[in-house]
mmCIF file as Biopython writes it, N, C-alpha, C and O atoms, coordinates in Angstrom:
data_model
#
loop_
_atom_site.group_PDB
_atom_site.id
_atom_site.type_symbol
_atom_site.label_atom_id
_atom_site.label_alt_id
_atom_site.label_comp_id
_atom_site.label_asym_id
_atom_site.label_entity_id
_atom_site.label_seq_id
_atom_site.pdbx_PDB_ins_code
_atom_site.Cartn_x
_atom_site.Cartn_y
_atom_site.Cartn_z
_atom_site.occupancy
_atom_site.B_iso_or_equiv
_atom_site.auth_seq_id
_atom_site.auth_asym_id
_atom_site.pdbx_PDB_model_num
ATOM 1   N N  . UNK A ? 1  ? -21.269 -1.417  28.837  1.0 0.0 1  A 1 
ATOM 2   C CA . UNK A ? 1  ? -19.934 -1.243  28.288  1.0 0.0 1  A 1 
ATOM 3   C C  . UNK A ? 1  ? -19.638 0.251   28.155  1.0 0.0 1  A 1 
ATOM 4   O O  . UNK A ? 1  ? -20.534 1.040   27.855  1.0 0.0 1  A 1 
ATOM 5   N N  . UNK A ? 2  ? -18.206 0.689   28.409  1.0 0.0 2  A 1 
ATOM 6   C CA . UNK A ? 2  ? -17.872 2.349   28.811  1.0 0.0 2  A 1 
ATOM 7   C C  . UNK A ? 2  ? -17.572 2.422   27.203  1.0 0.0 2  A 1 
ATOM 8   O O  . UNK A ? 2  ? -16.797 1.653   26.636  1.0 0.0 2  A 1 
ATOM 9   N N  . UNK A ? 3  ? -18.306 3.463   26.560  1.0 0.0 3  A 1 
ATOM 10  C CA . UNK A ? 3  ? -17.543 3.916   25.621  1.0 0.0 3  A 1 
ATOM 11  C C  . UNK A ? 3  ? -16.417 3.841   25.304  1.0 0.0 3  A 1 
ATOM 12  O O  . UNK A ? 3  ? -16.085 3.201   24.306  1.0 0.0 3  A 1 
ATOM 13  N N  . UNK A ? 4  ? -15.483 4.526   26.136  1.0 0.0 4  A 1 
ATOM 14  C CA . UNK A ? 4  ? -14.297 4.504   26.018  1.0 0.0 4  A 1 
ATOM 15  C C  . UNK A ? 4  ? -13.593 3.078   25.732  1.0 0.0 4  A 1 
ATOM 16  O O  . UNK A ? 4  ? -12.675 2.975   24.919  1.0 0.0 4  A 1 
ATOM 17  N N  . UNK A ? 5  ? -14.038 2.123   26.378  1.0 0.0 5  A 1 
ATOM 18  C CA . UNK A ? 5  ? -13.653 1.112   25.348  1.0 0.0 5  A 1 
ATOM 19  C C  . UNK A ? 5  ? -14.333 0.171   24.502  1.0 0.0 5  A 1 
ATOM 20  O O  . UNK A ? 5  ? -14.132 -1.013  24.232  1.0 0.0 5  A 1 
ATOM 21  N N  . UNK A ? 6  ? -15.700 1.521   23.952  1.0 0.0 6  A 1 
ATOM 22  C CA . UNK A ? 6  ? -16.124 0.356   22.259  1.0 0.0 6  A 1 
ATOM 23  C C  . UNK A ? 6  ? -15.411 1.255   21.349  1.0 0.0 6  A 1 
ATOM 24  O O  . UNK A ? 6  ? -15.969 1.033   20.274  1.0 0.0 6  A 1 
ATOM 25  N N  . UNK A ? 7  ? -14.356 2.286   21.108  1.0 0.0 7  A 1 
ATOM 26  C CA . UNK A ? 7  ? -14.646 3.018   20.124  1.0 0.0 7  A 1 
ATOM 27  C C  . UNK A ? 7  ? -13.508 2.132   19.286  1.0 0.0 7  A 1 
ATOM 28  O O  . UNK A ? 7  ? -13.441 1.709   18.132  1.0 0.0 7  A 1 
ATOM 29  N N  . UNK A ? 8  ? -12.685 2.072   20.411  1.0 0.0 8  A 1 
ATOM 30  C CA . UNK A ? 8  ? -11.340 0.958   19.587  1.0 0.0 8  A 1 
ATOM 31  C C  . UNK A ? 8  ? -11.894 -0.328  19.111  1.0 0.0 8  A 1 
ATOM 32  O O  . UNK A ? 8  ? -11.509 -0.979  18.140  1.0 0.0 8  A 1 
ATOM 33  N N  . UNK A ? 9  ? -12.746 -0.570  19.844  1.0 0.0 9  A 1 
ATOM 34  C CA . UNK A ? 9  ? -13.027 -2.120  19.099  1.0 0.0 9  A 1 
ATOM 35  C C  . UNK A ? 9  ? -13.672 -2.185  18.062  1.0 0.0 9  A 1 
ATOM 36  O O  . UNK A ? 9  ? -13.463 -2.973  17.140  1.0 0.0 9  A 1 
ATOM 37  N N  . UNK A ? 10 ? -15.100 -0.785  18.165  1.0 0.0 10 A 1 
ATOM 38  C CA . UNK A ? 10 ? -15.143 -0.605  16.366  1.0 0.0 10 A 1 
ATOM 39  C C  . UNK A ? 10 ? -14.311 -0.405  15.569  1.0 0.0 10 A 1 
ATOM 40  O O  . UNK A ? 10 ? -14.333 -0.987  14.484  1.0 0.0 10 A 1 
ATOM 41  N N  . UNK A ? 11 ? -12.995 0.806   16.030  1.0 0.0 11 A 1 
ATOM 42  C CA . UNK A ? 11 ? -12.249 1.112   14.956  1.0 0.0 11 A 1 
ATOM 43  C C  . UNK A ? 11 ? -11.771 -0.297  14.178  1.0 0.0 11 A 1 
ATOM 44  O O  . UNK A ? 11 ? -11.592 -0.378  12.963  1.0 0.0 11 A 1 
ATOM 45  N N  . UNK A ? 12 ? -11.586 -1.515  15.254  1.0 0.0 12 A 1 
ATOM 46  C CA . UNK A ? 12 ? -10.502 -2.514  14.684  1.0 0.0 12 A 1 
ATOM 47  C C  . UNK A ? 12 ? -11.434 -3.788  14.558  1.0 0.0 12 A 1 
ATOM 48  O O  . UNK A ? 12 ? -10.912 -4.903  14.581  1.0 0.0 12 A 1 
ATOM 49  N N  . UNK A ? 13 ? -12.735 -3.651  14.432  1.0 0.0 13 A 1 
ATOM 50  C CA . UNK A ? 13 ? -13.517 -4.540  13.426  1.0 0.0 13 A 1 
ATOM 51  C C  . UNK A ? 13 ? -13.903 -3.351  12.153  1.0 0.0 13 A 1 
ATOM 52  O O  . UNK A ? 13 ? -14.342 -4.179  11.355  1.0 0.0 13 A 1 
ATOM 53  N N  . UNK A ? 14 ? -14.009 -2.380  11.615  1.0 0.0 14 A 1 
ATOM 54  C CA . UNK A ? 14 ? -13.740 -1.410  10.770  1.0 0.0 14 A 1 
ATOM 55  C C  . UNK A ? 14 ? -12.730 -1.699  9.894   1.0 0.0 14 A 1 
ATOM 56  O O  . UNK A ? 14 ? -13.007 -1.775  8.697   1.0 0.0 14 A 1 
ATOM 57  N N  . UNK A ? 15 ? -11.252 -1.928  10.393  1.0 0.0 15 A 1 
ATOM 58  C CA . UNK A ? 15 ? -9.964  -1.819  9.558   1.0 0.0 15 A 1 
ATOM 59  C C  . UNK A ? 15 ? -10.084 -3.409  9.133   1.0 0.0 15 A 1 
ATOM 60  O O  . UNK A ? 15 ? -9.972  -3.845  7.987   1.0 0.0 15 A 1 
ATOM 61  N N  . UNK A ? 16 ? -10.321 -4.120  10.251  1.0 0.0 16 A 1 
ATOM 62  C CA . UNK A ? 16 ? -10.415 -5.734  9.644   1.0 0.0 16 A 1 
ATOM 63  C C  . UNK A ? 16 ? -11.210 -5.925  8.548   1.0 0.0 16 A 1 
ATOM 64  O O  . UNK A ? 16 ? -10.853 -6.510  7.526   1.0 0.0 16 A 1 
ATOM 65  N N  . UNK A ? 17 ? -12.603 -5.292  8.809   1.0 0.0 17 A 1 
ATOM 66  C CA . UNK A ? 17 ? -13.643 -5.655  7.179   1.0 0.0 17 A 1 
ATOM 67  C C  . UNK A ? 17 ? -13.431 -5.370  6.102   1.0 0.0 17 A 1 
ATOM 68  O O  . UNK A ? 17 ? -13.820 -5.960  5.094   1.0 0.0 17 A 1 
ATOM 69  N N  . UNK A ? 18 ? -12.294 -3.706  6.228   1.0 0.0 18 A 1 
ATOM 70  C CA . UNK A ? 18 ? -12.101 -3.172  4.968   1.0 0.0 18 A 1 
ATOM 71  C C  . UNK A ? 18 ? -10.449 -4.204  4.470   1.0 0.0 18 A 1 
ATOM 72  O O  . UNK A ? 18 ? -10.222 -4.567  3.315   1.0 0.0 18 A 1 
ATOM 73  N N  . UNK A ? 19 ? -9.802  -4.397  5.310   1.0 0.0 19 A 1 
ATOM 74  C CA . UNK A ? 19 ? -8.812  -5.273  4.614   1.0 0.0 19 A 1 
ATOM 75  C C  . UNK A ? 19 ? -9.447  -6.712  4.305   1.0 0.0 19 A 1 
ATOM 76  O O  . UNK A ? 19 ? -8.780  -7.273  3.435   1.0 0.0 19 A 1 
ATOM 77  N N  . UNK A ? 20 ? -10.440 -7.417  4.712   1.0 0.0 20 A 1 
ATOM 78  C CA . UNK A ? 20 ? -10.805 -8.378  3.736   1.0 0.0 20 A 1 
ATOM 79  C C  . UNK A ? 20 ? -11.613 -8.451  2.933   1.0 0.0 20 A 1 
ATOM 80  O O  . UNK A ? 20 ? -11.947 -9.500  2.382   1.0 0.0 20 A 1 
ATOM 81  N N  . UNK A ? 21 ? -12.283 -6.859  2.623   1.0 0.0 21 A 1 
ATOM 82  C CA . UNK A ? 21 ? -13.276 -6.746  1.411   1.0 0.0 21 A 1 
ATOM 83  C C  . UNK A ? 21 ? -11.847 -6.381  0.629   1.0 0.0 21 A 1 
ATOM 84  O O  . UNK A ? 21 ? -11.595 -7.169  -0.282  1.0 0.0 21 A 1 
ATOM 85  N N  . UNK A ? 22 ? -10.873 -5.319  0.835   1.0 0.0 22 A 1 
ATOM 86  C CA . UNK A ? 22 ? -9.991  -5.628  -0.189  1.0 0.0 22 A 1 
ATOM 87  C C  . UNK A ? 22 ? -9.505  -6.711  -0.910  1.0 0.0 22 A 1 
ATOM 88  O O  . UNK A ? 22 ? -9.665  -6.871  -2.120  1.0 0.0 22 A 1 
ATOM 89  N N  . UNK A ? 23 ? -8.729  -7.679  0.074   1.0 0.0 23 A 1 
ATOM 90  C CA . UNK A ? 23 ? -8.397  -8.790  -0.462  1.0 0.0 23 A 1 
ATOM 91  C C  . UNK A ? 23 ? -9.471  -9.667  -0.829  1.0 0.0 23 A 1 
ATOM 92  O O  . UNK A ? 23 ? -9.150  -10.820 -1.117  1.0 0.0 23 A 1 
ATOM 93  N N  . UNK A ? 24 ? -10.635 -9.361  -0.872  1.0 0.0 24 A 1 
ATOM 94  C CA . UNK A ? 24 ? -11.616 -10.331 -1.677  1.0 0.0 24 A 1 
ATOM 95  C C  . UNK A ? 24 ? -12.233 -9.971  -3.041  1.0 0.0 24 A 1 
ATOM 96  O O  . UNK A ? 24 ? -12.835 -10.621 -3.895  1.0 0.0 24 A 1 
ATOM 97  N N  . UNK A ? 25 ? -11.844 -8.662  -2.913  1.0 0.0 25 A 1 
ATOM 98  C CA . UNK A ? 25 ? -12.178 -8.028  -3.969  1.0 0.0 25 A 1 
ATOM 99  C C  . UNK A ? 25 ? -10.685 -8.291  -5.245  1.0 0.0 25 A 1 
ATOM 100 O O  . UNK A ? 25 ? -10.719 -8.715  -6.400  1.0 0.0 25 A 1 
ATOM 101 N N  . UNK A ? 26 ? -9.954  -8.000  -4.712  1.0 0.0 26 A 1 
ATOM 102 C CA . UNK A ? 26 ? -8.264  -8.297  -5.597  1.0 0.0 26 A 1 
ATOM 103 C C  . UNK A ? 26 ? -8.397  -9.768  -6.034  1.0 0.0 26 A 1 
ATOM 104 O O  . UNK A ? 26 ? -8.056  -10.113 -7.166  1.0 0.0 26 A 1 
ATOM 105 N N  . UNK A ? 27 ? -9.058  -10.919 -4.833  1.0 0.0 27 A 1 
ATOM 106 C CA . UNK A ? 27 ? -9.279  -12.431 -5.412  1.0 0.0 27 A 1 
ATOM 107 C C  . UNK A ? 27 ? -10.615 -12.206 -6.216  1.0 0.0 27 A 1 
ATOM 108 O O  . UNK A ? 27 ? -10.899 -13.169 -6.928  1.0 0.0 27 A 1 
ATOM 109 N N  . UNK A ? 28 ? -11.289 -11.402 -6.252  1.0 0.0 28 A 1 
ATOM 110 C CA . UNK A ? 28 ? -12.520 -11.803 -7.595  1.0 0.0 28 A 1 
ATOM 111 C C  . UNK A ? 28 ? -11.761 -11.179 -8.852  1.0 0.0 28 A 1 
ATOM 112 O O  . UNK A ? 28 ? -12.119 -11.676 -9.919  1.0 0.0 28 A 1 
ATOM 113 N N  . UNK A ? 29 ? -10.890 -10.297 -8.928  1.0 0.0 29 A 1 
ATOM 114 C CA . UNK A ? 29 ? -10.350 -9.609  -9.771  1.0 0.0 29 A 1 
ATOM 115 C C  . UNK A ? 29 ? -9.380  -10.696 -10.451 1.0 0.0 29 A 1 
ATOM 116 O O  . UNK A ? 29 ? -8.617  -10.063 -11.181 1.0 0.0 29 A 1 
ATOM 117 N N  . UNK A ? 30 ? -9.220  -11.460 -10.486 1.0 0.0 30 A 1 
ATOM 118 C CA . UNK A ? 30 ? -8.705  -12.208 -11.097 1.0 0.0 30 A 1 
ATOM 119 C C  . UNK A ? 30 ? -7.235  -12.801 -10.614 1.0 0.0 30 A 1 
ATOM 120 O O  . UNK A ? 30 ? -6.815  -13.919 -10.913 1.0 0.0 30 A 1 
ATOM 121 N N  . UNK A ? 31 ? -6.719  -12.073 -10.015 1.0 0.0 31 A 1 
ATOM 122 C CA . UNK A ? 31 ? -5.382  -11.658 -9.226  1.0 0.0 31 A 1 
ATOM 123 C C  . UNK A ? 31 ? -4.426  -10.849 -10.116 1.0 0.0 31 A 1 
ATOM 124 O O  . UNK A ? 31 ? -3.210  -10.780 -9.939  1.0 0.0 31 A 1 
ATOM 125 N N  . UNK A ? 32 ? -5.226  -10.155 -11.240 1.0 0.0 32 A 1 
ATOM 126 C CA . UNK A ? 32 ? -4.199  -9.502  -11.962 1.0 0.0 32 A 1 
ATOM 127 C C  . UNK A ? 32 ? -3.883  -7.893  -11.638 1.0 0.0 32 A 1 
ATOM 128 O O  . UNK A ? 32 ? -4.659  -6.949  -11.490 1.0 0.0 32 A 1 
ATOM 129 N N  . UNK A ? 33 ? -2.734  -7.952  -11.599 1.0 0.0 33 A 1 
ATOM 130 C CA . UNK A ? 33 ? -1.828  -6.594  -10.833 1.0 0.0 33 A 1 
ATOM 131 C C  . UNK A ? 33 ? -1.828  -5.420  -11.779 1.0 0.0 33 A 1 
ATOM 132 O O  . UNK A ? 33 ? -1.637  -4.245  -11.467 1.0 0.0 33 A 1 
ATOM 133 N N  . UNK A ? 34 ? -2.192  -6.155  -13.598 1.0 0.0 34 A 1 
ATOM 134 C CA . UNK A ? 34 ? -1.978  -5.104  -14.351 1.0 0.0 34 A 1 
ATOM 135 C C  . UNK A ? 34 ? -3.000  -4.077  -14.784 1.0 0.0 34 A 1 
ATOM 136 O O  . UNK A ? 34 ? -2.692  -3.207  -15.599 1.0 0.0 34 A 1 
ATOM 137 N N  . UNK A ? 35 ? -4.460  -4.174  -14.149 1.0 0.0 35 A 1 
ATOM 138 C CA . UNK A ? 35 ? -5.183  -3.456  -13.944 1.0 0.0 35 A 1 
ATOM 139 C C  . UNK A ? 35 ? -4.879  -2.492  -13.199 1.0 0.0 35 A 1 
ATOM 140 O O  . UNK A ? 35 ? -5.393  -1.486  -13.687 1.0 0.0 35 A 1 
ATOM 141 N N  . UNK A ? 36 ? -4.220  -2.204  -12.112 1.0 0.0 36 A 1 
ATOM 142 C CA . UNK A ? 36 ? -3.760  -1.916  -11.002 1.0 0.0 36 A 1 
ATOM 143 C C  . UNK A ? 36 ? -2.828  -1.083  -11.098 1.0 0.0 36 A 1 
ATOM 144 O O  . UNK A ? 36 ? -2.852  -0.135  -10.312 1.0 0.0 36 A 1 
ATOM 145 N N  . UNK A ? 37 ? -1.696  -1.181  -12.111 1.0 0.0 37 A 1 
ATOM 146 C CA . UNK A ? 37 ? -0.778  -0.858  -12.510 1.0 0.0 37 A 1 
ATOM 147 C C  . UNK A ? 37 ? -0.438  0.317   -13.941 1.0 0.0 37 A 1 
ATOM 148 O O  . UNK A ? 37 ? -0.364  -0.114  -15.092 1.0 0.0 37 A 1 
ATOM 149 N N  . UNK A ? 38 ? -0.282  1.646   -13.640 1.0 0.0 38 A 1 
ATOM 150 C CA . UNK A ? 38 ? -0.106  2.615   -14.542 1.0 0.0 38 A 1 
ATOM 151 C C  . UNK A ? 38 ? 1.279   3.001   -14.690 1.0 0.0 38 A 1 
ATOM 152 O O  . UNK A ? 38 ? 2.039   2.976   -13.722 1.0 0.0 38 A 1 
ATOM 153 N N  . UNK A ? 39 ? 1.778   3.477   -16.235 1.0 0.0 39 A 1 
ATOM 154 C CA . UNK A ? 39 ? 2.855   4.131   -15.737 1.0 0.0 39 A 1 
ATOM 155 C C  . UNK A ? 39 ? 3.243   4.801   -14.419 1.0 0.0 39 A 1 
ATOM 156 O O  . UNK A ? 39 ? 2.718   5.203   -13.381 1.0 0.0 39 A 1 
ATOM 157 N N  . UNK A ? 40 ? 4.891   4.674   -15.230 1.0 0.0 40 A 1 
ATOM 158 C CA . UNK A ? 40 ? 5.171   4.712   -13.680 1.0 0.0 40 A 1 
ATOM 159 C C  . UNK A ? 40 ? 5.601   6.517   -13.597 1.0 0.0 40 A 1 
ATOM 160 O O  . UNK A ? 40 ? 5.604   7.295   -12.643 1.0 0.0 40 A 1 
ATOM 161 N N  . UNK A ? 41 ? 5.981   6.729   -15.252 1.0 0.0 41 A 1 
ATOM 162 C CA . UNK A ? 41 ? 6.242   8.238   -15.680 1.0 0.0 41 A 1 
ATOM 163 C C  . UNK A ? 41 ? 5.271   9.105   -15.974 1.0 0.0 41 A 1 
ATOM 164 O O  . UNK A ? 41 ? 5.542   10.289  -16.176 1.0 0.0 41 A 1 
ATOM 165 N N  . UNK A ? 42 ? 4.133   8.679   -16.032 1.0 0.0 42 A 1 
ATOM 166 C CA . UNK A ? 42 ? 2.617   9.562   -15.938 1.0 0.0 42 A 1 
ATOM 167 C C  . UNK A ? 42 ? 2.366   9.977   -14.428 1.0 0.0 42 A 1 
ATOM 168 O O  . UNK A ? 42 ? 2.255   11.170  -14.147 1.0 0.0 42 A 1 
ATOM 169 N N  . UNK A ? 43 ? 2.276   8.995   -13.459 1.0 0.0 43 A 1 
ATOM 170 C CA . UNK A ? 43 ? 2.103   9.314   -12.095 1.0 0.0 43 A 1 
ATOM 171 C C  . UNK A ? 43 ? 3.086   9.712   -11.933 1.0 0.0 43 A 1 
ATOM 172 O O  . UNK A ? 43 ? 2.612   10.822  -11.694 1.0 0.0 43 A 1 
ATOM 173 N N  . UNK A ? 44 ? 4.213   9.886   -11.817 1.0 0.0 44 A 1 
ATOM 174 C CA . UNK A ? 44 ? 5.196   10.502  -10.930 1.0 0.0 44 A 1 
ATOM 175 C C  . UNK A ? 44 ? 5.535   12.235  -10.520 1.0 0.0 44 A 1 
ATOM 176 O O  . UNK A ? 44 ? 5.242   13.208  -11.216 1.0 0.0 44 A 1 
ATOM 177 N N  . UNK A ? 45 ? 6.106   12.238  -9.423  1.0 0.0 45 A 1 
ATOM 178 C CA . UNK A ? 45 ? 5.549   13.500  -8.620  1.0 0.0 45 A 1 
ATOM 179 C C  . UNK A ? 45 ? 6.113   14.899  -9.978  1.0 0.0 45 A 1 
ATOM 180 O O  . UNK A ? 45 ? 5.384   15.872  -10.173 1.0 0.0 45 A 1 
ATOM 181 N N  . UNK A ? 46 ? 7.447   14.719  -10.743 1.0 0.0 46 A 1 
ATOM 182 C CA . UNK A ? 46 ? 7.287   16.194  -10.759 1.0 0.0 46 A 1 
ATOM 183 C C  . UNK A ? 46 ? 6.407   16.165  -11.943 1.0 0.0 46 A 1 
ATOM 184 O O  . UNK A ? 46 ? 5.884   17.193  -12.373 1.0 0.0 46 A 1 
ATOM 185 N N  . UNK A ? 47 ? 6.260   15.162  -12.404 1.0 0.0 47 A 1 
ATOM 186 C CA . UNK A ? 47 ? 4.890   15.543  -13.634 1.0 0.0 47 A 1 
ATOM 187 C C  . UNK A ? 47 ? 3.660   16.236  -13.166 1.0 0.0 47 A 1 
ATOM 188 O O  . UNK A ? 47 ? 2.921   16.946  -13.849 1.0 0.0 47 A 1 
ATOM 189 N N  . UNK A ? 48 ? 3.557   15.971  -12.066 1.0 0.0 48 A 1 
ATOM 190 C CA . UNK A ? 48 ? 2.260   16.563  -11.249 1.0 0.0 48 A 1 
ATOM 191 C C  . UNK A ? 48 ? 2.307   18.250  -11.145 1.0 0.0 48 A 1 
ATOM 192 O O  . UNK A ? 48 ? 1.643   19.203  -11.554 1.0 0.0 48 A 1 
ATOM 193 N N  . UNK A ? 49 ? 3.831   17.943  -10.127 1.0 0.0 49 A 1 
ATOM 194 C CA . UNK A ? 49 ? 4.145   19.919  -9.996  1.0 0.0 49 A 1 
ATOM 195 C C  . UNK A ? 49 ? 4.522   20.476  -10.851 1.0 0.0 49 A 1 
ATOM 196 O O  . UNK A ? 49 ? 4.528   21.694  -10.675 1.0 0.0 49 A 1 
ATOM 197 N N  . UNK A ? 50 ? 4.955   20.057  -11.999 1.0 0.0 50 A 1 
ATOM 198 C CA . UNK A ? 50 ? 5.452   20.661  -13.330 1.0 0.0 50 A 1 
ATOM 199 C C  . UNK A ? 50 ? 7.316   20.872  -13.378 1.0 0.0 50 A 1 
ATOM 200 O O  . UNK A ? 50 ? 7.974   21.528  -14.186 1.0 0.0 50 A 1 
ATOM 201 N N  . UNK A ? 51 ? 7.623   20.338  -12.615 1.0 0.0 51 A 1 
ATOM 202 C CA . UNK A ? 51 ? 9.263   20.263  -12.087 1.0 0.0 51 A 1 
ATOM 203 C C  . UNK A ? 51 ? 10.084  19.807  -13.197 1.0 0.0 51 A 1 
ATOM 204 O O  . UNK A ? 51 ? 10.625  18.736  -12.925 1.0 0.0 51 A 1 
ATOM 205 N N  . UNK A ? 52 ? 10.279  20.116  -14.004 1.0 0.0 52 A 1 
ATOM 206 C CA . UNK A ? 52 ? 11.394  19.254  -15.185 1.0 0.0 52 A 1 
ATOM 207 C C  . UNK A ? 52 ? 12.698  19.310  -15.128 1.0 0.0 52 A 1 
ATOM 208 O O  . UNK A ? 52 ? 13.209  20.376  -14.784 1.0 0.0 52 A 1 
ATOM 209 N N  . UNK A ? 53 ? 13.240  18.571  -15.340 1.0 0.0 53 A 1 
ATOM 210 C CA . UNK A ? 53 ? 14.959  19.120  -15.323 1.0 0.0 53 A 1 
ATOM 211 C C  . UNK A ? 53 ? 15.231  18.841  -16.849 1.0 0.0 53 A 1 
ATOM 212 O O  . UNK A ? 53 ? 14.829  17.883  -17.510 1.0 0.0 53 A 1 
ATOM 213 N N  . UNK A ? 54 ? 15.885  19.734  -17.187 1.0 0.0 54 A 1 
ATOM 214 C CA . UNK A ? 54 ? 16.975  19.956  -18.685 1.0 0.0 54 A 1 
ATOM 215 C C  . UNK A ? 54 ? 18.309  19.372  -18.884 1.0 0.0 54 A 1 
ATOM 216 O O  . UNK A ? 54 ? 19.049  20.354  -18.810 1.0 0.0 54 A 1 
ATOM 217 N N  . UNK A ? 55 ? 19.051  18.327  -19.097 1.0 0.0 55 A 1 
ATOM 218 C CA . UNK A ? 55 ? 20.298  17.991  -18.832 1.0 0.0 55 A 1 
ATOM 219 C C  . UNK A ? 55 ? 21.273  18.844  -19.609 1.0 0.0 55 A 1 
ATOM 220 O O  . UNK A ? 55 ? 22.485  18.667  -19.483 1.0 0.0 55 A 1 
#
């Protein structure tokens, strides 16, 4: 087999394992989203860069 075409087929048994260890991992998790879930005004970008606006 030419290299050139195993590298894609690893890449895309690679992306497949990691999307169903995700989703198996999210189904042992209970299926709850609110672990998952942080403010939404703590993460947001200008809190990060320090950007405020004054009205």
């Amino acid at each position: 087999m030419k290299s050139k075409l195993l590298l894609p087929k690893v890449a895309t048994y690679l992306i497949g394992c990691g999307v169903i260890l995700m989703m198996l991992g999210y189904a042992l998790s209970g299926f709850s989203a609110d672990r998952y879930r942080t403010s939404y005004d703590d993460r947001h970008w200008y809190n990060v860069v320090g950007f405020y606006i004054d009205d």
